[in-house]
C-alpha positions as CSV (number, residue, x, y, z in Angstrom):
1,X,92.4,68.9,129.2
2,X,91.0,72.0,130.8
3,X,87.1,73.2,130.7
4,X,85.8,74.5,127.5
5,X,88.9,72.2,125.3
6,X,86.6,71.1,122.2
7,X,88.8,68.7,120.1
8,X,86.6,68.4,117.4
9,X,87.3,72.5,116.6
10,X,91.1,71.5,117.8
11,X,91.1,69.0,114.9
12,X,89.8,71.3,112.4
13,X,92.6,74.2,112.9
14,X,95.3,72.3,113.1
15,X,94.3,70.9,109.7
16,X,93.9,74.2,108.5
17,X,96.8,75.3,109.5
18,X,98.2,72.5,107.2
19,X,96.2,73.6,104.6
20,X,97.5,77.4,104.5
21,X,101.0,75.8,105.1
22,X,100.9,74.0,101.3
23,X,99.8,77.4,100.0
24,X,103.3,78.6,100.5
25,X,104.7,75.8,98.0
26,X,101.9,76.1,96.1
27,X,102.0,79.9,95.3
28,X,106.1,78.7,94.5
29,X,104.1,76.8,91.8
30,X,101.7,79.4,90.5
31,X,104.8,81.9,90.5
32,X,107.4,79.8,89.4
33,X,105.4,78.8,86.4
34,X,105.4,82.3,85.2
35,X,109.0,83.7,85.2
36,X,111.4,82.5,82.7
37,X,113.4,79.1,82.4
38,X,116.7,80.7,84.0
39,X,115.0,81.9,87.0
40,X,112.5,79.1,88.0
41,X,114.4,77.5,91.2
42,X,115.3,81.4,92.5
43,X,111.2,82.5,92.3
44,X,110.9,79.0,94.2
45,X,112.9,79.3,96.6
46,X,111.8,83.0,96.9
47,X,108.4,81.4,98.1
48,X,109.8,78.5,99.8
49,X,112.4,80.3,101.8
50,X,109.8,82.6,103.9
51,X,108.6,79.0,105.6
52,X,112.6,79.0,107.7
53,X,112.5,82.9,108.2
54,X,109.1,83.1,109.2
55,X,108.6,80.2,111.2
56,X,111.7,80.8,113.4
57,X,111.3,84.5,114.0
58,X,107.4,84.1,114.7
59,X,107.9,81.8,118.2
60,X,110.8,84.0,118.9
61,X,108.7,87.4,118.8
62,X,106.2,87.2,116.4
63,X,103.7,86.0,117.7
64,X,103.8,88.3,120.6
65,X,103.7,91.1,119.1
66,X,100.8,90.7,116.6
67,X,98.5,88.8,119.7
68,X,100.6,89.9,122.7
69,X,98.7,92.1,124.8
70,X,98.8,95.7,123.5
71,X,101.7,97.6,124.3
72,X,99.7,100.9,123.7
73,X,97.2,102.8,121.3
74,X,96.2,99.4,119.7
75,X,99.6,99.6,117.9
76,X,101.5,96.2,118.5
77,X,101.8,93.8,121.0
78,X,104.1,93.8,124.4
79,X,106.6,90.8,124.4
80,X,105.0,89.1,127.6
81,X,104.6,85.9,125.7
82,X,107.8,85.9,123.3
83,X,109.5,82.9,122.7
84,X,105.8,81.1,123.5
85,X,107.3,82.0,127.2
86,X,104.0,80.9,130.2
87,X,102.4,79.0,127.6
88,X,101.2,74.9,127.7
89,X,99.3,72.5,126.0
90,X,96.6,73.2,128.3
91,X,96.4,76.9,127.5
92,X,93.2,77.5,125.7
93,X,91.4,80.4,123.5
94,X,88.4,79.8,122.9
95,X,88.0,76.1,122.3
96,X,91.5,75.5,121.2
97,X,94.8,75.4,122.6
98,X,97.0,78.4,122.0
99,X,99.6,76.5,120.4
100,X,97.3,75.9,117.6
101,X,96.3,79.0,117.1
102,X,99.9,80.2,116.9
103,X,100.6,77.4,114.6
104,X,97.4,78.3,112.0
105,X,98.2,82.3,112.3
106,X,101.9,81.3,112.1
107,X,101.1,79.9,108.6
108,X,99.3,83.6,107.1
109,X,102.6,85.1,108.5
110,X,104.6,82.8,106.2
111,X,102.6,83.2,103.1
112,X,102.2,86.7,103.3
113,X,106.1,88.0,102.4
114,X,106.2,84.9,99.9
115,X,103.2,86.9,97.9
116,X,105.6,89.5,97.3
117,X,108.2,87.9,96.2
118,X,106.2,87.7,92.7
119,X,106.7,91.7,91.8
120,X,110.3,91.6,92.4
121,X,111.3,88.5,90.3
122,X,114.7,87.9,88.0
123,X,116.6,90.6,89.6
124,X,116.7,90.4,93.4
125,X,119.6,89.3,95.6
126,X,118.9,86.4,97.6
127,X,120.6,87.2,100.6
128,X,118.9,90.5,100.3
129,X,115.7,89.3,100.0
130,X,116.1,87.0,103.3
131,X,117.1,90.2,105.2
132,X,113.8,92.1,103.6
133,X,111.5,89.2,104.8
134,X,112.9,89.6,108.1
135,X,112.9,92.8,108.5
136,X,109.3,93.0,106.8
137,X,107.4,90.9,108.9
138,X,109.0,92.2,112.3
139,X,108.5,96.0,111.2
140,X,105.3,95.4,108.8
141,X,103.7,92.5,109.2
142,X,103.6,91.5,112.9
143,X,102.1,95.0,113.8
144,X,99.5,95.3,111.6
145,X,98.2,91.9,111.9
146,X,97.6,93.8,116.0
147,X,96.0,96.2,114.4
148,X,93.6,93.9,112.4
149,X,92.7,90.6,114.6
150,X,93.6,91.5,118.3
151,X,91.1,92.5,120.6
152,X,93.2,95.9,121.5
153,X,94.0,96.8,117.9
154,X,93.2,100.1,116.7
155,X,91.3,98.8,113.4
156,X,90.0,96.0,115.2
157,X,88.6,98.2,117.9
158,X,87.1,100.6,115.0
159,X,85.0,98.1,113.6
160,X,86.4,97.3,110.7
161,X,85.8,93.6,109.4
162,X,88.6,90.9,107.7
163,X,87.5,87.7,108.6
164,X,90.7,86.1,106.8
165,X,93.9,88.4,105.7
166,X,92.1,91.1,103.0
167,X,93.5,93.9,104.8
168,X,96.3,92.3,107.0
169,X,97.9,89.9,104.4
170,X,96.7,90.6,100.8
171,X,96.4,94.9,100.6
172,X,99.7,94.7,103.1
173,X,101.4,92.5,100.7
174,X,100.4,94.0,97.5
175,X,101.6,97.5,98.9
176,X,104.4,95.9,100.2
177,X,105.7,94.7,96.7
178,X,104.8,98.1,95.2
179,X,107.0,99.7,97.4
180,X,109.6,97.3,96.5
181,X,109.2,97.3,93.0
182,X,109.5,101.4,93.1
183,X,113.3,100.8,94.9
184,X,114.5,97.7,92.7
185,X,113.3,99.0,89.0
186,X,112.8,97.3,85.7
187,X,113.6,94.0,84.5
188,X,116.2,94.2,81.8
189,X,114.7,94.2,79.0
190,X,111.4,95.2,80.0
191,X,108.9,96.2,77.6
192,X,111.6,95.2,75.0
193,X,112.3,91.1,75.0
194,X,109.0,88.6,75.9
195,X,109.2,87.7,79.3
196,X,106.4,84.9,78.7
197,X,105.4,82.3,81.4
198,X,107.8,79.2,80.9
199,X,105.2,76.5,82.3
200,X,101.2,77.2,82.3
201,X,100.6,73.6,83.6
202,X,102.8,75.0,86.1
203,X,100.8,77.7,86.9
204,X,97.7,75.7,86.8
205,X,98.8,73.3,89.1
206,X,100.0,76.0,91.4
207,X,96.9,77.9,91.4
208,X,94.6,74.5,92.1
209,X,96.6,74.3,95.1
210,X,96.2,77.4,95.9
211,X,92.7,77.1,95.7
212,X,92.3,73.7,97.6
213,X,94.8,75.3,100.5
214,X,93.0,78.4,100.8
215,X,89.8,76.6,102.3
216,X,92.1,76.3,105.5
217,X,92.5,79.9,105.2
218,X,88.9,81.0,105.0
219,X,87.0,78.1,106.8
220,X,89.7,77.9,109.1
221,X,89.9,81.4,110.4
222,X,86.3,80.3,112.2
223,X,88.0,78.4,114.8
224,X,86.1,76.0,114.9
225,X,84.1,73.3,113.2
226,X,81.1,75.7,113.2
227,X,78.1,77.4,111.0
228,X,80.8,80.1,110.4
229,X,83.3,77.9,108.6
230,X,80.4,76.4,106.6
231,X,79.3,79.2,105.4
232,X,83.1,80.6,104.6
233,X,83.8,77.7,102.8
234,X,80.9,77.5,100.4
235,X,81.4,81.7,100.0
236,X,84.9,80.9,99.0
237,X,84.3,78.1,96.5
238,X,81.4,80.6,95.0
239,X,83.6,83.4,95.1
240,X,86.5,81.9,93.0
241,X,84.4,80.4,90.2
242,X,82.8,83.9,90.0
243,X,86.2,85.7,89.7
244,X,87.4,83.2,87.2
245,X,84.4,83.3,84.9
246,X,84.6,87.2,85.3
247,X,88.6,87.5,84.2
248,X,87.9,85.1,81.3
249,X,84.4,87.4,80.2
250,X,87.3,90.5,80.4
251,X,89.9,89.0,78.7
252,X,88.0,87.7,76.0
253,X,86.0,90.9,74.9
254,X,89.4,92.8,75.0
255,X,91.6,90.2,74.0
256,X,89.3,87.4,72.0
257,X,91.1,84.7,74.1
258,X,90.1,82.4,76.9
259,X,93.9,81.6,78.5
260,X,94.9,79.5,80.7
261,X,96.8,81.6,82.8
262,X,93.8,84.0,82.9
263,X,91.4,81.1,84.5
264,X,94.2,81.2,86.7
265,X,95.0,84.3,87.4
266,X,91.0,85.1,88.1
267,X,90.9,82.1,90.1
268,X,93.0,83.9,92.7
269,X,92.0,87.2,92.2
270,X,88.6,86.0,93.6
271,X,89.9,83.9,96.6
272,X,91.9,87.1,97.4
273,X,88.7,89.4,97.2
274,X,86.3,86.7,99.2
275,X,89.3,86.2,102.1
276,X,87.9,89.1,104.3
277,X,84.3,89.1,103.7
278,X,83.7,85.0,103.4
279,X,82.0,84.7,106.7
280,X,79.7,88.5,106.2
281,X,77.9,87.8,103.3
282,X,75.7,85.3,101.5
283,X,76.1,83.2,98.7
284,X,74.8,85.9,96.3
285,X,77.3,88.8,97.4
286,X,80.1,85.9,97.8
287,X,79.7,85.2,93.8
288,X,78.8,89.5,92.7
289,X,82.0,90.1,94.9
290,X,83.9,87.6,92.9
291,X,82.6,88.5,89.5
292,X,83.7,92.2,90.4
293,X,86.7,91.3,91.7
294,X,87.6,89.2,88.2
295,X,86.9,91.7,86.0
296,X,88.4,95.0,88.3
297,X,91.6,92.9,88.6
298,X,92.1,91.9,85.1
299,X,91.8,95.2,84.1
300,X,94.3,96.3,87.2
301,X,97.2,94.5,85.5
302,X,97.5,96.7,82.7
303,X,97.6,99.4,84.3
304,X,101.9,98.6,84.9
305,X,101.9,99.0,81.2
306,X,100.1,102.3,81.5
307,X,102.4,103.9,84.3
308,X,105.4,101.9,83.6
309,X,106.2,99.9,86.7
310,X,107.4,96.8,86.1
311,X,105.3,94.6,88.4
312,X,106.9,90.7,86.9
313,X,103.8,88.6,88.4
314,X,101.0,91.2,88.9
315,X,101.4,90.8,92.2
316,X,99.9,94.3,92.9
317,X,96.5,94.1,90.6
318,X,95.8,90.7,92.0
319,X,96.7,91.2,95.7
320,X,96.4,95.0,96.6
321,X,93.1,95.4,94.3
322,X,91.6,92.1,94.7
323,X,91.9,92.5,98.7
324,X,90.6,96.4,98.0
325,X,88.0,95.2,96.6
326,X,86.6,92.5,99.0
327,X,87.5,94.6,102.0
328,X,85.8,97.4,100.9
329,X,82.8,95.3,99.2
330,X,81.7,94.3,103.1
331,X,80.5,98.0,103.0
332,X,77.9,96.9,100.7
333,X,77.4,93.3,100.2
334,X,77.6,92.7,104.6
335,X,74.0,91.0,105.5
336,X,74.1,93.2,108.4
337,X,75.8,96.4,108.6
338,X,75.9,96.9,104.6
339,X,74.5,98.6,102.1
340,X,72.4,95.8,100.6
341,X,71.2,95.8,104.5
342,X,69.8,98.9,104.6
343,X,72.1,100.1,107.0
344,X,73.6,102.7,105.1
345,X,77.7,103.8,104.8
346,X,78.9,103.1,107.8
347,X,80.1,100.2,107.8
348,X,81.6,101.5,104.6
349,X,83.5,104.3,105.7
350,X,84.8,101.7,108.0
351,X,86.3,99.3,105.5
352,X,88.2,102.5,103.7
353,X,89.5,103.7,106.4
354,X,91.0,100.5,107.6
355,X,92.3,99.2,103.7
356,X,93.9,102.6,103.0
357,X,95.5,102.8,106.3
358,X,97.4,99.8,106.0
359,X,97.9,100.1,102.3
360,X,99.9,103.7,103.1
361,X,101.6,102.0,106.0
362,X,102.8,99.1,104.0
363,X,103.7,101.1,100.9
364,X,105.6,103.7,102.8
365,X,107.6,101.1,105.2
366,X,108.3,98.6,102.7
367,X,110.0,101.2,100.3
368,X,112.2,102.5,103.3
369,X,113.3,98.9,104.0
370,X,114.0,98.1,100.3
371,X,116.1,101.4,100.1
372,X,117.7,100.8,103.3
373,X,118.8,97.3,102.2
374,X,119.8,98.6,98.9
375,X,122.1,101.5,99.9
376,X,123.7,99.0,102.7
377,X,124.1,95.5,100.7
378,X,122.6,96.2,97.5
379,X,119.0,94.5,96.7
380,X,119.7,93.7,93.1
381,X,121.6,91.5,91.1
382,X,124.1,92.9,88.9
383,X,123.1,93.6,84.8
384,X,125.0,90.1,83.7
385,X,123.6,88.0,86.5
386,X,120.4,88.8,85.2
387,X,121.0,88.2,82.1
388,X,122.0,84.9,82.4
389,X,119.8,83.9,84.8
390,X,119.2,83.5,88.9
391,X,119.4,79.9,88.8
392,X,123.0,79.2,87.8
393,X,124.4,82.4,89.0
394,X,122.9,82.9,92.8
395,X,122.2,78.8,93.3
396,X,124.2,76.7,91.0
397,X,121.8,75.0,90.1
398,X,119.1,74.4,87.0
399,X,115.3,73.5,86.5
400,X,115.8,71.9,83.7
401,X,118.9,69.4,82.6
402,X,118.7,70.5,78.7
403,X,122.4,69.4,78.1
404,X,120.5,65.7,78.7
405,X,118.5,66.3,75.8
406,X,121.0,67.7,73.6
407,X,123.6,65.0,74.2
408,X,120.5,62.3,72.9
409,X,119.9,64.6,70.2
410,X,123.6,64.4,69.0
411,X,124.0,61.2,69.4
412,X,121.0,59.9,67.5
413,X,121.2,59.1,63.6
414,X,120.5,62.1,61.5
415,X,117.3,61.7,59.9
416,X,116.7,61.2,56.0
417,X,114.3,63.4,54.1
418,X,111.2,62.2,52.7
């Protein structure tokens, strides 16, 4: 191996590249635990189908154009290294080879369409969906993760700090599914039938993988088996205990409940807000950012009730508010350029600028490519498809073999009264 090859930090990302990799099944968990029986495998596969997409278009082009050099005014990369072209084993940034740093960015790129997949469930075409994650990365994604992490990108260049995906994957997707939500409309029977969760140990069991995957995420985005990913790691452990014991404080006082899908829920609310500032502040502004970003976000999902929209998974008050809030939180809780500091709104200013600017890019673009796709091959399912449920309709298939359990049921003795 060349000068400089560390494989101890070379071990490290490629496990966390594994890591973030499970957190695309996993979020299919946490999300498929909360739709409705008839539409469990279709929110699955929603999630599970952005790891073939994704993967595939990211060595074709992806990857050049988010980290290729820039192709002008810090906007997206040039395709001098599509389809991996001039790069080896040997080639190294920093202390790792290239090929796994494509392979650990290549998993935020998967995960990040997946996340909106949530706001859209029950009543989107599959085929349709395939074409919006294709479309969404290439046109959305791709360019502003240039913006973000590359040297030449226009918010990297203006100072603005994400450490792990606020901006770039979490505002970008929330936006994104707001965007889509606007073009697709209501659920049948929204506001009108319960659309409970089906499975909370679902859920639970999604989010605790969420959790354990998204130290890859965090830690990971170090580079390297460093003081940086120590101090990530710990921030994000803090952080998500904070944000869960601040959703539960919430949704008690206005609901006199501790759920379980609110530990949840406030479990990734927090490991949203901590993703871009994990490596900028201390243990004490890791857990206030968390405890803030807990309660913010459980009230941010009632506000769909308030205006109407019918965001199924809450996609937007977890995601775009919990990654507002810890990109813009930097500005304050940063042990060097923030306000706790001393150093005044600067760094601030910064964060906003950088947060709303991709939030109004991804909004706008997203909404343009879920109308486009509508008017050409139609992004929803028709009214009786819904009705009776994704599963059978679009995939033929079931989660749940009920006709099992009533056969036994038929066949067993009647029972006598007592």
């Amino acid at each position: 191996m060349p000068k400089g090859f560390d494989a101890g930090d070379t071990s490290f990302v490629l496990i966390s590249a594994a890591l973030v990799m499970l957190m695309t099944p996993a979020l299919a968990f946490f999300y498929g635990g909360m739709v409705r029986v008839k539409s469990v495998l279709n929110m699955l596969l929603m999630s599970f189908i952005s790891l073939g997409i994704v993967s595939v278009l990211w060595v074709a082009y992806g990857y050049s154009l988010a980290f290729g050099d820039d192709a002008g005014a810090g906007l997206v990369g040039d395709l001098g290294v599509a389809g991996m072209k001039g790069i080896t084993g040997t080639t190294l940034t920093g202390t790792i080879p290239v090929f796994a740093f494509a392979a650990f960015q290549l998993m935020f790129a998967v995960i990040t369409p997946a996340l909106i997949s949530g706001a859209i469930a029950d009543r989107a075409k599959f085929g349709a969906w395939m074409l919006f994650i294709a479309l969404w990365v290439t046109l959305v994604y791709f360019p502003v993760a240039h913006w973000v992490w590359q040297a030449d990108g226009w918010i990297f260049k203006l100072g603005v700090k994400d450490f792990a995906g606020g901006t770039a994957v979490h505002i970008n997707a929330g936006m994104a599914a707001l965007g889509a939500l606007f073009v697709l409309g209501k659920r049948v029977g929204f506001k009108k039938e319960p659309m409970r969760p089906h499975s909370l140990p679902l859920v639970m069991l999604g989010s605790g993988l969420l959790w354990f995957g998204w130290f890859g995420f965090n830690a990971g985005s170090a580079l390297a088996a460093n003081g940086t990913a120590s101090i990530a790691f710990l921030n994000t452990q803090v952080a998500t205990g904070a944000a869960m014991m601040g959703w539960l404080a919430w949704e008690r006082l206005r609901h006199g409940a501790f759920t379980s899908l609110g530990a949840a829920s406030g479990a990734v609310a927090g490991l949203v807000a901590i993703t871009p500032a994990c490596a900028a502040v201390n243990t004490w502004g890791a857990i206030a950012i968390g405890v803030i970003a807990g309660v913010v976000c459980a009230w941010a999902v009632g506000l769909k009730d308030r205006f109407g929209y019918d965001d199924s998974l809450d996609v937007v008050g977890v995601h775009a508010v919990g990654g507002l809030v810890g990109t813009l939180l930097i500005g304050v809780f940063d042990t060097t350029d923030g306000l706790v500091a001393g150093a005044g709104f600067g760094q601030l200013g910064k964060q906003a600028i950088g947060a709303f600017a991709v939030a109004a890019y991804s909004l706008v673009m997203s909404w343009l490519l879920a109308k486009a796709i509508d008017a050409t091959v139609g992004f929803r399912v028709a009214r009786d498809h819904e009705v009776t449920g994704l599963d059978q309709v679009v995939h033929a298939e079931t989660a749940y073999d009920f006709t099992t359990i009533n056969e036994l049921e038929l066949a067993s003795p009647a029972t006598s009264a007592h």
